[in-house]
C-alpha positions in Angstrom: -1.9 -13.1 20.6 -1.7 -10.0 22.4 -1.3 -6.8 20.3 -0.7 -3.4 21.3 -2.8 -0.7 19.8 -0.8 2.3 20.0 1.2 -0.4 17.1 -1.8 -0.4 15.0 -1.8 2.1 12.2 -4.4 4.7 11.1 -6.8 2.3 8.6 -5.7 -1.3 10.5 -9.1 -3.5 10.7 -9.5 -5.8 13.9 -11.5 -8.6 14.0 -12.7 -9.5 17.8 -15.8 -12.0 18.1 -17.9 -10.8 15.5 -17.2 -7.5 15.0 -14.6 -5.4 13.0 -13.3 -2.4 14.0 -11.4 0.0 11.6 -8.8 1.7 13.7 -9.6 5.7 13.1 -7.2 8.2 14.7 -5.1 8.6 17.8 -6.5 10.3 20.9 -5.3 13.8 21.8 -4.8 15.7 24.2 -7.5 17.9 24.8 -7.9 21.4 26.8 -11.0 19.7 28.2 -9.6 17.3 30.8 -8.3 20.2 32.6 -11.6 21.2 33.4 -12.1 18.1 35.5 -8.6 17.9 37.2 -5.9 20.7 36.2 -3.6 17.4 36.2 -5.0 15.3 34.2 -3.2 16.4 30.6 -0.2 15.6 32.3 -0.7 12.4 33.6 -2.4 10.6 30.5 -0.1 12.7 28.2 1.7 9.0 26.9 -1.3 6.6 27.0 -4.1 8.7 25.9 -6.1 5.9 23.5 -7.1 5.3 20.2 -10.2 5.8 18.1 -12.2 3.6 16.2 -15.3 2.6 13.8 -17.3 0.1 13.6 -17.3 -1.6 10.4 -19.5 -5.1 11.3 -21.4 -5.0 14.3 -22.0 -8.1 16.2 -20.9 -9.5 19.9 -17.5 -9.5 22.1 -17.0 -12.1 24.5 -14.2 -12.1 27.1 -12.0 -15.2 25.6 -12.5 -14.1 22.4 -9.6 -14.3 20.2 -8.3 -10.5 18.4 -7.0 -10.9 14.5 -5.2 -8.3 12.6 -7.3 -8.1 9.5 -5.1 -5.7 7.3 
């Protein structure tokens, strides 16, 4: 199943292979970008990413399956 993880709330954990990842916080926007291209702000402004922790380590293989733990 294919899950989308702007969805996923603050705390989630996601299982993929053998690791777990705690989702962490949302990506902001950040004065930063603008230093590499005065446009970029803009243009990521509504798909900026999300942050997360490792809780197990271990490896990701493409074809491996992704489970909402919580």
């Amino acid at each position: 199943m294919d899950y989308n993880p702007y969805s996923l709330g603050i705390d989630t954990k996601v299982k993929i292979g053998e690791v777990i990842l705690e989702i962490s916080q949302e990506c902001t926007l950040c004065k930063s970008l603008s230093k590499i291209n005065d446009k970029l702000p803009k243009l990521l402004e509504n798909d900026r990413g999300i942050f997360s922790k490792v809780i197990v380590g271990g490896r990701v293989k493409k074809g491996d399956k992704v489970y909402l733990l919580s």
